[in-house]
N, CA, C and O atoms as a GROMACS GRO file, in nm:
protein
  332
    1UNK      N    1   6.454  13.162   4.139
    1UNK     CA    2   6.388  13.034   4.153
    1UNK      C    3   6.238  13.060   4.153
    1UNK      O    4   6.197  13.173   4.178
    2UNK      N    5   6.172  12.980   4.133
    2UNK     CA    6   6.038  12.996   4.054
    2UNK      C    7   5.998  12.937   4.209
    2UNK      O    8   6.070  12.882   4.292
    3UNK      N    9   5.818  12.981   4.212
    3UNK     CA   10   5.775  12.973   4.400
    3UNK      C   11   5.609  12.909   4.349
    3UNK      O   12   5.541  12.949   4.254
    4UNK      N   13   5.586  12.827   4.422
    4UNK     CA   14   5.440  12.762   4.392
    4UNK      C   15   5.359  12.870   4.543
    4UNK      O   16   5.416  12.916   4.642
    5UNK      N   17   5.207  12.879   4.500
    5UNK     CA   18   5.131  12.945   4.612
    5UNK      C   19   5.035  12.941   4.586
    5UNK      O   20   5.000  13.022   4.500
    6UNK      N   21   4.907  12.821   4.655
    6UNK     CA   22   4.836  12.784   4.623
    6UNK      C   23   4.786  12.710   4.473
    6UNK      O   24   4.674  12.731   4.427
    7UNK      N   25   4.884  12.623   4.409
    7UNK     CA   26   4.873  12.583   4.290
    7UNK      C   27   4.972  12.656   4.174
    7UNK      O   28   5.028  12.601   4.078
    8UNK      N   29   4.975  12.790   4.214
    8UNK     CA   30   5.006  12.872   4.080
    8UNK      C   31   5.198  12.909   4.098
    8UNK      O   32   5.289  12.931   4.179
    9UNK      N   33   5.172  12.897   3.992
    9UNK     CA   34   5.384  12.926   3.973
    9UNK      C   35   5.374  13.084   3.942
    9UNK      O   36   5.315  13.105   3.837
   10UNK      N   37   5.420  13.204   4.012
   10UNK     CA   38   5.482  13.302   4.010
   10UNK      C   39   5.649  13.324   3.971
   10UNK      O   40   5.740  13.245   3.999
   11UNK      N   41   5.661  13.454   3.898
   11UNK     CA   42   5.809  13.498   3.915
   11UNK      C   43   5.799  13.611   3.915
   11UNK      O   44   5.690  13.667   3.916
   12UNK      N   45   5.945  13.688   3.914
   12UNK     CA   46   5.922  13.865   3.961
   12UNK      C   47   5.880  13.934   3.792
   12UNK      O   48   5.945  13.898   3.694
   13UNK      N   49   5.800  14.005   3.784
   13UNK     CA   50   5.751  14.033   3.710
   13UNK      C   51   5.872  14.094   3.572
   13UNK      O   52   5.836  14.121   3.457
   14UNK      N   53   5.951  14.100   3.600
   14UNK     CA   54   6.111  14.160   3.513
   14UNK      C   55   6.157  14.040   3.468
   14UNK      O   56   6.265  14.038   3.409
   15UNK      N   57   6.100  13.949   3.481
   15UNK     CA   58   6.124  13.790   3.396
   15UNK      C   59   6.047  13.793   3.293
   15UNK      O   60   6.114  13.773   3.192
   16UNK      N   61   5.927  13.811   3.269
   16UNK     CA   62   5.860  13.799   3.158
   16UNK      C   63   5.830  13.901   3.049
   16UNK      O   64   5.790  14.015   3.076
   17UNK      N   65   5.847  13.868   2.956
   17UNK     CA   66   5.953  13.950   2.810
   17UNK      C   67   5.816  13.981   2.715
   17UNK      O   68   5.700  13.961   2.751
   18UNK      N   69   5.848  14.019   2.622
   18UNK     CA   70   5.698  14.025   2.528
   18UNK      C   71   5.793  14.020   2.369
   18UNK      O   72   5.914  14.044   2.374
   19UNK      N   73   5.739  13.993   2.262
   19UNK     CA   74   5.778  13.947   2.141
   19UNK      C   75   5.656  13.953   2.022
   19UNK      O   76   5.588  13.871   1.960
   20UNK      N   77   5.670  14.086   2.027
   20UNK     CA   78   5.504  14.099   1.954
   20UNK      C   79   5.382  14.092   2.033
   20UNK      O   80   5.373  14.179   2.119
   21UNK      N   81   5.285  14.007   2.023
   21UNK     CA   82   5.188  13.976   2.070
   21UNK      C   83   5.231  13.839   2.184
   21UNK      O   84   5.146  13.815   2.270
   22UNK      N   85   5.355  13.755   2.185
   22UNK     CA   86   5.332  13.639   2.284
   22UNK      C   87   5.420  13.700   2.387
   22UNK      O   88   5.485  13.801   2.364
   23UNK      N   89   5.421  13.636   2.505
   23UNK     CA   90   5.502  13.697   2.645
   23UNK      C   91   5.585  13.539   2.654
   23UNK      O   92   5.555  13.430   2.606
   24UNK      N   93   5.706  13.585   2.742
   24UNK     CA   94   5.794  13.432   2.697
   24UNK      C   95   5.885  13.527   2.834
   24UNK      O   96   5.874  13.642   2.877
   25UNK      N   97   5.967  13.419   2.866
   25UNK     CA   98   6.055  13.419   3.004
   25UNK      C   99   6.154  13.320   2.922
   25UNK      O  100   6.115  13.234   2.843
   26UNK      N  101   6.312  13.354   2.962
   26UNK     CA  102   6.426  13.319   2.955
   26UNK      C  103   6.421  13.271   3.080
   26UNK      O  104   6.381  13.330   3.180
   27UNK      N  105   6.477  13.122   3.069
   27UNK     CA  106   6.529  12.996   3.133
   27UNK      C  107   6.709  12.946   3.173
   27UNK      O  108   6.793  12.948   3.082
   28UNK      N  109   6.726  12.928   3.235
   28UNK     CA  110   6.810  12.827   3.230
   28UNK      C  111   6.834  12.650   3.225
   28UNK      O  112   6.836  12.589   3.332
   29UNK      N  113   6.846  12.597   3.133
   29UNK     CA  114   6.793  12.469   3.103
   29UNK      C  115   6.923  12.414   3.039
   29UNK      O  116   6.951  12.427   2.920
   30UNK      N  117   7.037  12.320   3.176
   30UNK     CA  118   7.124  12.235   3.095
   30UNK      C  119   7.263  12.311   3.093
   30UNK      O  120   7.358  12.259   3.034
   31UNK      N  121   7.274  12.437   3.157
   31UNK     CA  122   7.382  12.545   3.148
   31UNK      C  123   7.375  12.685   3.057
   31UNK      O  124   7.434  12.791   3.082
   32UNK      N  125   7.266  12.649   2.918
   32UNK     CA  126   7.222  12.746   2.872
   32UNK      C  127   7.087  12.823   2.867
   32UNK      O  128   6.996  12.805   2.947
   33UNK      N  129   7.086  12.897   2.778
   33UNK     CA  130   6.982  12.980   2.796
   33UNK      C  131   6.883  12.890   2.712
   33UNK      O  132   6.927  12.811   2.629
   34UNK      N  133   6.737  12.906   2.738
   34UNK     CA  134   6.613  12.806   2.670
   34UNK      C  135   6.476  12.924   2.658
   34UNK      O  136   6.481  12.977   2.769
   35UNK      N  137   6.390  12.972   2.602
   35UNK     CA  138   6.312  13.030   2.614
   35UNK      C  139   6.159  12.920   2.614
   35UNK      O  140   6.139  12.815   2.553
   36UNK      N  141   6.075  12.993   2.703
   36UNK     CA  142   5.971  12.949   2.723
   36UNK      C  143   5.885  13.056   2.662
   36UNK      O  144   5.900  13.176   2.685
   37UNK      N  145   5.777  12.995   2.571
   37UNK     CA  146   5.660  13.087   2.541
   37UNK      C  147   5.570  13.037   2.714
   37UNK      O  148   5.595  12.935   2.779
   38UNK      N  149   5.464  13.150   2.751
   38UNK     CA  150   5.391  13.158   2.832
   38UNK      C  151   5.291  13.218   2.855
   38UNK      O  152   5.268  13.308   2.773
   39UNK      N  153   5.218  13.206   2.935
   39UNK     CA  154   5.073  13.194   2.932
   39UNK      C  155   5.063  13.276   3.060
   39UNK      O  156   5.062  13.216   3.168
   40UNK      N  157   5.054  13.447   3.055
   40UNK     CA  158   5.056  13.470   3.206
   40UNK      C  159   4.912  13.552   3.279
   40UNK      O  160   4.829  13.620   3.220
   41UNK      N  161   4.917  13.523   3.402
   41UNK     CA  162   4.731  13.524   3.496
   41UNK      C  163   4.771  13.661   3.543
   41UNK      O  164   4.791  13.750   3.461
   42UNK      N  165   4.783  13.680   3.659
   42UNK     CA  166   4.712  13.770   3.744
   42UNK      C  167   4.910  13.869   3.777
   42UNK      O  168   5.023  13.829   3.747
   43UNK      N  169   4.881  13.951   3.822
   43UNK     CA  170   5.031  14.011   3.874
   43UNK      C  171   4.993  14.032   3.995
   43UNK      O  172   4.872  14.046   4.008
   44UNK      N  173   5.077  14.040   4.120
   44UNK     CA  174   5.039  14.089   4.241
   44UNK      C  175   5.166  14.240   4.241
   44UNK      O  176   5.288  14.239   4.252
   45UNK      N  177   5.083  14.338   4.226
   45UNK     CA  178   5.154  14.472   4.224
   45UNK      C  179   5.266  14.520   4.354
   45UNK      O  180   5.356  14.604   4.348
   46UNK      N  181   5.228  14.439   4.464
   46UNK     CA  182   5.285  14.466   4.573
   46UNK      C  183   5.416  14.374   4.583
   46UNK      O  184   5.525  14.426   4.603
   47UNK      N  185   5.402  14.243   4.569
   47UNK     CA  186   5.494  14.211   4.539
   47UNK      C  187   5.592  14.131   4.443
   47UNK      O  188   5.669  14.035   4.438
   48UNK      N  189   5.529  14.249   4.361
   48UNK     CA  190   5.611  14.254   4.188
   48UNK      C  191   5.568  14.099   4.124
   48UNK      O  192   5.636  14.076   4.024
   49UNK      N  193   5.496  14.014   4.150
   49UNK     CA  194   5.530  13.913   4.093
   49UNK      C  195   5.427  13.854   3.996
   49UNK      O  196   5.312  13.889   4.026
   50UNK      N  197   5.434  13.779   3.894
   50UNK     CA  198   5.358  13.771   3.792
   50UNK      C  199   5.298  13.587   3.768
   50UNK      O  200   5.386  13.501   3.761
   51UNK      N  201   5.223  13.565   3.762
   51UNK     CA  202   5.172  13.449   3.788
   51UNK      C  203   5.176  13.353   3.642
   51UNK      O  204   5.110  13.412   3.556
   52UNK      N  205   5.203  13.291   3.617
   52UNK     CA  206   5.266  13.152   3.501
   52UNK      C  207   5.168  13.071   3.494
   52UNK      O  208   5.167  12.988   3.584
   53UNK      N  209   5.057  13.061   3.395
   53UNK     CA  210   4.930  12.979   3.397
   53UNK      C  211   4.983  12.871   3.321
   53UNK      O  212   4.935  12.758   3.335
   54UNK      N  213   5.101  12.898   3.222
   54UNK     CA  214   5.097  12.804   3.137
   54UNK      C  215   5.270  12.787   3.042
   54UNK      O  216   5.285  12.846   2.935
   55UNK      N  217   5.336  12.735   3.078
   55UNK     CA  218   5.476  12.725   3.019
   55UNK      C  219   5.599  12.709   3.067
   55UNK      O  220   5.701  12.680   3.005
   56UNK      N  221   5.584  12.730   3.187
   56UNK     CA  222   5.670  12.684   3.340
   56UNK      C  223   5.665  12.625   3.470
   56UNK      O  224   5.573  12.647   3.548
   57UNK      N  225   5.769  12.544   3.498
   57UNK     CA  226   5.701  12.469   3.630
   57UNK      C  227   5.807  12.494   3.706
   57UNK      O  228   5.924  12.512   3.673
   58UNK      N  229   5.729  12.495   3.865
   58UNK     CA  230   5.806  12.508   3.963
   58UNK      C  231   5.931  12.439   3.997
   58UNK      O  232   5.925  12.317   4.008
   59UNK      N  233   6.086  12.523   4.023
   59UNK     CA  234   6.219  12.443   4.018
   59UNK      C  235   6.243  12.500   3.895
   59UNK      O  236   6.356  12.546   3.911
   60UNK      N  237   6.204  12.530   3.769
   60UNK     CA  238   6.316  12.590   3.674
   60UNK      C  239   6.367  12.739   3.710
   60UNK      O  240   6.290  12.832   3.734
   61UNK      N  241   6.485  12.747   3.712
   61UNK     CA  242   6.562  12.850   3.670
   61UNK      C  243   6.506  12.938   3.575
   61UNK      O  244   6.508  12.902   3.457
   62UNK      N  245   6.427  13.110   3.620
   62UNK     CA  246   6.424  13.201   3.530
   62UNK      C  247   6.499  13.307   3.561
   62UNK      O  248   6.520  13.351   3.674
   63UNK      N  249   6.539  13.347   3.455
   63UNK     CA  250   6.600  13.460   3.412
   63UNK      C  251   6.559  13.600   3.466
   63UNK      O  252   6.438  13.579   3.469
   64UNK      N  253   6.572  13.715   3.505
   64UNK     CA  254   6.467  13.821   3.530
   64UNK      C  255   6.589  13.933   3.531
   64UNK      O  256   6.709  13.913   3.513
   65UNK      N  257   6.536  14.028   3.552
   65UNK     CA  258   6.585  14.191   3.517
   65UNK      C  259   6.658  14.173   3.367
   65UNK      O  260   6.630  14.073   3.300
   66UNK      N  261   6.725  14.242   3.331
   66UNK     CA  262   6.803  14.283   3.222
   66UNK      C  263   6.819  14.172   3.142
   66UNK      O  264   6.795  14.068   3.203
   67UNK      N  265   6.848  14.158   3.043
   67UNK     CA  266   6.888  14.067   3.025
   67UNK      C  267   6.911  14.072   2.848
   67UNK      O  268   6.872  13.979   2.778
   68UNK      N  269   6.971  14.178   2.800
   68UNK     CA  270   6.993  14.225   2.664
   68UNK      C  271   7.119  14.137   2.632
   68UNK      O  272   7.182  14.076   2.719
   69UNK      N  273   7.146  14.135   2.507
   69UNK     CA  274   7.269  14.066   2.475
   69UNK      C  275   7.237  13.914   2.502
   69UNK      O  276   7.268  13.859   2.396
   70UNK      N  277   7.212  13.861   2.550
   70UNK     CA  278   7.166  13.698   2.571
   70UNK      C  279   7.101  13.637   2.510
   70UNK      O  280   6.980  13.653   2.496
   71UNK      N  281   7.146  13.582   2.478
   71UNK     CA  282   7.071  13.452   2.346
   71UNK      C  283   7.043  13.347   2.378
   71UNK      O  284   7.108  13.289   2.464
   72UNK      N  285   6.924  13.285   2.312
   72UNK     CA  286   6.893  13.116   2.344
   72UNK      C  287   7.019  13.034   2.276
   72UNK      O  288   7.070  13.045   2.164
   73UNK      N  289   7.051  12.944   2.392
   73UNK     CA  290   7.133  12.891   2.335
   73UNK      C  291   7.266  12.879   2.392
   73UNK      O  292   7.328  12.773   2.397
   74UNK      N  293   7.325  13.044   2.453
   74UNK     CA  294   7.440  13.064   2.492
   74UNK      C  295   7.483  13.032   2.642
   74UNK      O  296   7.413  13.087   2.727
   75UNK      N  297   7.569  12.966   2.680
   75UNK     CA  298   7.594  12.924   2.814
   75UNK      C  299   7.615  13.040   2.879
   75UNK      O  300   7.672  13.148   2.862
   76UNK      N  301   7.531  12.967   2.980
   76UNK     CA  302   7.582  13.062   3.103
   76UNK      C  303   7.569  12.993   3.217
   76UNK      O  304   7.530  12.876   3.223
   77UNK      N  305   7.616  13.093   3.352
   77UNK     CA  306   7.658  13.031   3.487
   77UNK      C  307   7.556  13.093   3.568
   77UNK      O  308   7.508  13.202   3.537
   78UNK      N  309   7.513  13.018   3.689
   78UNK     CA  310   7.403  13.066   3.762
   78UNK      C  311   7.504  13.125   3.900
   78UNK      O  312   7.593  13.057   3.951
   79UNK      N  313   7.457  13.291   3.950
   79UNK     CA  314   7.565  13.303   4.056
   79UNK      C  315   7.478  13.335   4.156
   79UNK      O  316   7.524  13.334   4.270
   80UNK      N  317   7.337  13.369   4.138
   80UNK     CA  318   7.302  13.393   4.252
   80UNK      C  319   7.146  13.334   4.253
   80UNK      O  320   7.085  13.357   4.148
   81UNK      N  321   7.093  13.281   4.326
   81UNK     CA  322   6.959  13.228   4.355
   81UNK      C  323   6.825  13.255   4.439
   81UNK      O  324   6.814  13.208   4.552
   82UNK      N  325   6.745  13.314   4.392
   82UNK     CA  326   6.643  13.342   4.573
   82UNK      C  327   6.580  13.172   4.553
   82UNK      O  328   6.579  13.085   4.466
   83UNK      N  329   6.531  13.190   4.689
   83UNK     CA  330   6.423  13.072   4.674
   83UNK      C  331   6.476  13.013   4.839
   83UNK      O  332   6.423  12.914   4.889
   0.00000   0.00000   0.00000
């Protein structure tokens, strides 16, 4: 679950993907998978997390660690949540 702190939307830094030159985070949006291109600020090294200037808002469902084999598009089930 995505965390607001002081204005800015963070996630754990193993959410956000790279694709050439743009950085993009896998979503859950509707039961399936949705990709977001994004726009990312500052990282806080301590606790792993990477700051979202521009392509996500707080309350969506991201994706993070592993996440090979998964496609936009393909359903999936949410089993576990922080937040």
């Amino acid at each position: 679950m995505l965390k607001e702190s002081r204005g800015a939307v963070a996630i754990p830094r193993t959410g956000v993907r790279g694709d050439g030159d743009k950085q993009y985070v896998l979503v859950v949006e509707g039961g399936k998978v949705a990709r977001r291109d994004v726009t990312v600020g500052l990282t806080d090294e301590v606790r792993a997390l990477t700051e979202i200037k521009k392509g996500l808002t707080v309350g969506e469902t991201a994706i993070v660690g592993a996440a090979e084999g998964m496609k936009v598009g393909e359903q999936v089930q949410v089993v576990g949540r922080e937040g």
